[in-house]
Each structure stands twice: as structure tokens, then as C-alpha cells.
C-alpha positions in Angstrom: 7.4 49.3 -15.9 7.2 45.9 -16.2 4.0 43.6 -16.5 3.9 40.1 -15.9 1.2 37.6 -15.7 1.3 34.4 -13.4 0.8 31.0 -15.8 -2.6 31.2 -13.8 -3.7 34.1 -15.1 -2.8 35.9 -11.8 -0.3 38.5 -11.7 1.6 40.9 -9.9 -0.3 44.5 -11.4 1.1 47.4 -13.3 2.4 49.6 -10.7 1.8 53.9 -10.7 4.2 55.9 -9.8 4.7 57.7 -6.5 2.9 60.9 -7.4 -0.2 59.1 -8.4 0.0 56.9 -5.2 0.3 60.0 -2.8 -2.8 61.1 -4.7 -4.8 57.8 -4.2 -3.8 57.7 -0.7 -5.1 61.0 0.1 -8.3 60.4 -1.8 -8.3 57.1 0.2 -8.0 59.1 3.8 -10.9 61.5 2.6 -13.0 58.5 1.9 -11.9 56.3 4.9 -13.1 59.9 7.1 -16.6 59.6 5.1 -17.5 55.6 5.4 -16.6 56.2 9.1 -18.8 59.0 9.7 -21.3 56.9 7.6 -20.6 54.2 10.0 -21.0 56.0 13.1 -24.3 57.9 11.6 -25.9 53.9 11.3 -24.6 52.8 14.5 -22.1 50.9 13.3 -18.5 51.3 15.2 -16.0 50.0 11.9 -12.5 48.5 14.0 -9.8 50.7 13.5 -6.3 50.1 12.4 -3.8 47.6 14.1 -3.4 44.0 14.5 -6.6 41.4 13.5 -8.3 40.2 16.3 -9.7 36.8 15.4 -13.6 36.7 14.9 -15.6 33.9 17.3 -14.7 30.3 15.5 -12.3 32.0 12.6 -8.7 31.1 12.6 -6.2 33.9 11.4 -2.6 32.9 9.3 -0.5 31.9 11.8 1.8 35.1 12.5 5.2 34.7 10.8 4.3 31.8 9.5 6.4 31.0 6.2 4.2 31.1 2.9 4.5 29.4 0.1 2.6 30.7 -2.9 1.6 28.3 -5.3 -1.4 29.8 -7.8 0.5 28.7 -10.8 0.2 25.3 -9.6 -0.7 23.3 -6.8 2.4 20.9 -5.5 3.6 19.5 -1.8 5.5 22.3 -0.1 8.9 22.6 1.9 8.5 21.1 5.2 9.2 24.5 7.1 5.8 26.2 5.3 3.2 26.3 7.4 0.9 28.8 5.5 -0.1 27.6 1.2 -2.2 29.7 -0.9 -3.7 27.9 -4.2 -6.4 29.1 -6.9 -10.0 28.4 -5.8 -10.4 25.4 -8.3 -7.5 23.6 -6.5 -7.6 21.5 -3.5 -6.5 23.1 -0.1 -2.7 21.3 1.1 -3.3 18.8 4.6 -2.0 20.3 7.7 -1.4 23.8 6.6 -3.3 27.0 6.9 -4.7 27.0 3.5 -5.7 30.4 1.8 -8.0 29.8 -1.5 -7.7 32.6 -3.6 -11.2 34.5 -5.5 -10.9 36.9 -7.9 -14.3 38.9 -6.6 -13.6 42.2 -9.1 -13.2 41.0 -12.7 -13.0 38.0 -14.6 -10.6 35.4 -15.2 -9.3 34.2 -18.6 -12.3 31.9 -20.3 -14.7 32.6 -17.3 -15.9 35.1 -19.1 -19.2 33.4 -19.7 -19.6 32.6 -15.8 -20.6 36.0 -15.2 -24.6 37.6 -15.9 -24.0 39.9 -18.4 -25.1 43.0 -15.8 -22.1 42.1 -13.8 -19.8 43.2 -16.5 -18.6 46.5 -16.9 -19.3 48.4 -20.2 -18.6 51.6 -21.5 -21.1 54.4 -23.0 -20.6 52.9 -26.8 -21.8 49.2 -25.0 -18.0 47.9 -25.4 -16.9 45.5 -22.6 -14.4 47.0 -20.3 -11.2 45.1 -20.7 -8.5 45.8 -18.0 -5.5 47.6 -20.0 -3.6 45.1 -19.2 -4.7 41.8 -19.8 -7.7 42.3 -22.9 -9.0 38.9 -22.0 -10.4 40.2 -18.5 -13.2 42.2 -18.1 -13.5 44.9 -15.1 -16.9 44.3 -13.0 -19.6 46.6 -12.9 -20.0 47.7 -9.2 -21.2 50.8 -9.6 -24.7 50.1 -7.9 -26.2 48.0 -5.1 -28.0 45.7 -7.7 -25.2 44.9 -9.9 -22.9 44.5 -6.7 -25.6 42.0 -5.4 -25.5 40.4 -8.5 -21.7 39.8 -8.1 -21.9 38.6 -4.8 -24.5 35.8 -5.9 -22.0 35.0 -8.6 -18.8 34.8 -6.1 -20.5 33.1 -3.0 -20.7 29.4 -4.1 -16.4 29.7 -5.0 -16.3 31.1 -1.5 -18.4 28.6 0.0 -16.8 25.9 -1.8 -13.4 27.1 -0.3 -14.8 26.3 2.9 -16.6 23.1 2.2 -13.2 21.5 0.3 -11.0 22.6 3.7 -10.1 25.8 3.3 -9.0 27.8 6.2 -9.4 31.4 4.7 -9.8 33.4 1.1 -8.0 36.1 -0.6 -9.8 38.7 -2.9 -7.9 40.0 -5.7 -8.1 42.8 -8.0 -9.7 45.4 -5.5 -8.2 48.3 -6.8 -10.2 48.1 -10.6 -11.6 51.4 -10.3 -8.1 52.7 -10.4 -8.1 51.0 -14.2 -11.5 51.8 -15.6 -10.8 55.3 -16.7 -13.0 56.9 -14.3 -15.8 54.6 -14.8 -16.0 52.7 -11.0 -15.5 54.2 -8.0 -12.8 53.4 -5.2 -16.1 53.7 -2.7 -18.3 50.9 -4.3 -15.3 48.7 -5.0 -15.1 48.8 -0.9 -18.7 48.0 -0.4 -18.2 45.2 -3.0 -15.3 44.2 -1.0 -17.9 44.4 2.8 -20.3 42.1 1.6 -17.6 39.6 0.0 -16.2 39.6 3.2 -19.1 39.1 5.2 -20.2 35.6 3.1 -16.3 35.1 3.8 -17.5 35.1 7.6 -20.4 33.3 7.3 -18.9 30.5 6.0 -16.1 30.6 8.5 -13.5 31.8 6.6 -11.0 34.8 7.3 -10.5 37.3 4.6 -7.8 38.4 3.1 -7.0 41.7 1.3 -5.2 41.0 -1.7 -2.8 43.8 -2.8 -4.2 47.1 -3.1 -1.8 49.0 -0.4 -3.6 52.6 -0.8 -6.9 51.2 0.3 -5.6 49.1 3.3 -6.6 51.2 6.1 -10.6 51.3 4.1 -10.2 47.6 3.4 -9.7 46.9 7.0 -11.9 49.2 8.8 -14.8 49.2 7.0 -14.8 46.3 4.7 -13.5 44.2 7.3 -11.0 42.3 6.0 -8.7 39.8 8.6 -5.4 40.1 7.3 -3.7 41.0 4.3 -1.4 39.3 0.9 1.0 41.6 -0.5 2.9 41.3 -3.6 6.4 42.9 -3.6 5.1 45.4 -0.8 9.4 45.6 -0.1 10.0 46.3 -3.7 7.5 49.0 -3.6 8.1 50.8 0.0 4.2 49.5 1.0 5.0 47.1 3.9 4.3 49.3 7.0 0.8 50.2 5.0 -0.3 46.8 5.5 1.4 45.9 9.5 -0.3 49.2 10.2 -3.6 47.8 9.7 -2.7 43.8 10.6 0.0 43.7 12.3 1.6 40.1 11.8 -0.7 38.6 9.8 0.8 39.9 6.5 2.1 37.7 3.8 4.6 38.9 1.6 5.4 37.6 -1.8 8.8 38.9 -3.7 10.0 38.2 -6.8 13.1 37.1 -8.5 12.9 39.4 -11.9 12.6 42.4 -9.8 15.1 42.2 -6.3 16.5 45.9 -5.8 19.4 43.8 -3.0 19.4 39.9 -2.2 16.7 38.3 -0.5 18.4 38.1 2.9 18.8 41.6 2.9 15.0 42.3 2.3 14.6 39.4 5.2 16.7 41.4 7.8 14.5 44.5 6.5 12.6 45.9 9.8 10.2 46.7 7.8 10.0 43.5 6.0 6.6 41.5 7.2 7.3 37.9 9.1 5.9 35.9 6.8 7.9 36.5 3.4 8.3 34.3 0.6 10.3 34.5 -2.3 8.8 33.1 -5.7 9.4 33.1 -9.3 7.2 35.4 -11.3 5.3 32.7 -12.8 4.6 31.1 -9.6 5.6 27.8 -11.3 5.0 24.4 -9.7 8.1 22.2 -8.3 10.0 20.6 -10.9 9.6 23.1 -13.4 12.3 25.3 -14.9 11.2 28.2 -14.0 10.7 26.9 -10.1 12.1 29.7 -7.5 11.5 29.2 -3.9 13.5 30.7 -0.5 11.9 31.7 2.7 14.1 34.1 4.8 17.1 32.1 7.1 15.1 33.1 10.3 
């Protein structure tokens, strides 16, 4: 299994294999079932399943629209891209829908220090929790409310700032730590991490986005409340209809060249494929580089 790393620091994620995802997902449904019930126990009515309806004064991705994903560096894009994604410290592209992306779950490489230390994971011997995969990040701890609302006071002025610099809507990535902390988080507080990130999202006019995290699409939609959804080599992986399930167009795929199973066009004439597909170099590297890889789909 391969694991790359974006020259950001972000990444396409180790990937389990399909016995362990059938497990998640039915661990997923069982908890989906109780956060409704909990839901309907408080009065609230979570949305169910289906396309995103746009909330009063917030603006969805356009549906279809071709992406362009450009975290490794930010750069003027095709003239036929109508939707950009950049990292939060970048500036949002003119006359685009712009998606900043947050990493709301564990830290980024030399932010470490950004974080009060009772936002970081550790384990019973005091170590920092490092994800497996990349030792210079460090899971957050969102095992309880406090800790969680410590997070969120941490995360809210890069999602606010997304909205002051132009912004249009913000992806959270990294949603699915508890599946890498060897049992120490829980897939259920990662979701109500996930609600109230969403919610300052709202305030501040943005839409959401669900970054990756296919076995937890139907939780992230209905009860955290997420708008619509960015998915990395959901065609690769056989997740695509996971996502349109639970927002309908407003899906964004991002494939890779390192790992095409047939050629691009093919995945584009895929029915399952989303409408608004992109396909990038691994290292998401800016025009001009190298290593630069770009191709929407011919229709």
C-alpha cells in the first residue's frame, strides 16, 4: 500500500483493506442509528441522506463544476475551472468558488506549537500521539467536550479568516483519526468535533466540506452537518456512490496519476464517477513545475 504525502504536508491516507472497511461501515450504521435517536430524543430532526440543500445566504460548489486542486501551491488555473481549493494560509483565486482547506483533527508539520498542549493526544506513558504515518503530526485529543472546545477555539479564527480573505467554503481534513490512534479516540467524538466545526463554518457563512473519510459520510452529513463532500481517489477505491449518496452533485473528486487502474477518460465516462473530477499529480505541484499533472474529464 502506498503512502504519499502532498509537498504541503497534505496527503492522500493509507488506505485499509476491504474487510476492515465493511467493518467500519457497519460500526458507522450502528452509530449513525444511535446519534439519530439521540437527535430525535433532543428535538433535533438531523437531514437525512441525498443532495445538499443550500443553507439561507450559503453558496454550495457549483454542481459539476471542474476542480482544480492546488494545496501544494497556489497558481492561476485553466480557464475551464470554475471550483479551486488552496491551503488556509493562501489567498482564495478571483472569480471562482474557492474552497480553503483546515486541518480541524491533528496538526500540521511545524504547527505543532499552535496547539494548547490539552488539545494533543497522548498516550498512558504521556508520549504524544504521532499518526503512523507521518511522526511529525500529532492526532488531537477529542475524547471529551472540554478538550473538543478547546480545539474549536484553536480552529475558529483559520475558519474565520477563510471567510474574511474571500473564501466561499472550507474543507476539514483528517476526520477519520480515531481509525489511527490505536483505540484511543472514538469515531463518535471525532463526529461531534466535526458538528461544532461545522457550525462556526456556518456562522461565518461558509459551506462545509467533508474531506475524505467515505465510511463516515452518511454520519458526517446527517448529523455533523456537512454541505458537500472532497474525495480523494473515491474511483480508485470503489467509494464514489458513498459520497453522491449523501450529496448528490456537489462532490469533488481528486485522482491521481501514480495510481490510475484504466485512463482517465475511462474513469470520466464512469457512471459512477462524480461531475466534478480532477485529475492531479500526487504532489499537487504548482504550474511550471516538473512534477505538474492536470486534466479535467473531455465533458
Amino acid at each position: 500500500m502506498r503512502i504519499e504525502r502532498h509537498a504541503s504536508g497534505r496527503g492522500a491516507r493509507p488506505r485499509r483493506g476491504a474487510l476492515a472497511g465493511a467493518a467500519a461501515g457497519a460500526s458507522a450504521a450502528v452509530l449513525a442509528s444511535a446519534l439519530l435517536l439521540s437527535g430525535c430524543a433532543s428535538g433535533a430532526a438531523p437531514e437525512t441522506g441525498g443532495a445538499a440543500e443550500p443553507r439561507a445566504g450559503i453558496a454550495l460548489p457549483p454542481a459539476g463544476g471542474p476542480p482544480d486542486y492546488q494545496l501544494g501551491g497556489a497558481y492561476r488555473p485553466d480557464p475551464a475551472v470554475t471550483i479551486v481549493a488552496r491551503d488556509r494560509t493562501a489567498e482564495p483565486e478571483p472569480g471562482v468558488y474557492s474552497i480553503c482547506y483546515v486541518n480541524g483533527f491533528q496538526t500540521q508539520p511545524g504547527e505543532l506549537g499552535r496547539w494548547p498542549d490539552e488539545t494533543l493526544l497522548r498516550d498512558d506513558a504521556g508520549a504524544l500521539v504521532h499518526d503512523p504515518a507521518w511522526p511529525d503530526e500529532v492526532l488531537l485529543d477529542t475524547r471529551t467536550a472540554d478538550r473538543r472546545d478547546a480545539i474549536v477555539r484553536t480552529v475558529s479564527p483559520w475558519i474565520e479568516g477563510c471567510a474574511e480573505r474571500g473564501f466561499a467554503a472550507v474543507e476539514f481534513d483528517n476526520l477519520d483519526t480515531y481509525s489511527r490512534s490505536a483505540g484511543a479516540l472514538a469515531r463518535a467524538d471525532n463526529v461531534e468535533l466535526a458538528r461544532a466545526l461545522v457550525a462556526v463554518a456556518h456562522d461565518a457563512g461558509l459551506a462545509a466540506g467533508q474531506k475524505n473519510a467515505a465510511d463516515d459520510a452518511e454520519l458526517m452529513r446527517s448529523h455533523a452537518g456537512f454541505d458537500f463532500a472532497v474525495t480523494e481517489e473515491c474511483l480508485v477505491f470503489g467509494e464514489c456512490e458513498r459520497y453522491t449518496e449523501q450529496y448528490g452533485a456537489h462532490v469533488i473528486d481528486i485522482e491521481y496519476t501514480d495510481e490510475l487502474p484504466r485512463s482517465f477518460a475511462e474513469m470520466c465516462d464512469d457512471p459512477g464517477a462524480p461531475a466534478s473530477l480532477v485529475l492531479r499529480d500526487r504532489g499537487l505541484a504548482a504550474r511550471g513545475s516538473a512534477d505538474y499533472a492536470f486534466a479535467l474529464c473531455p465533458h
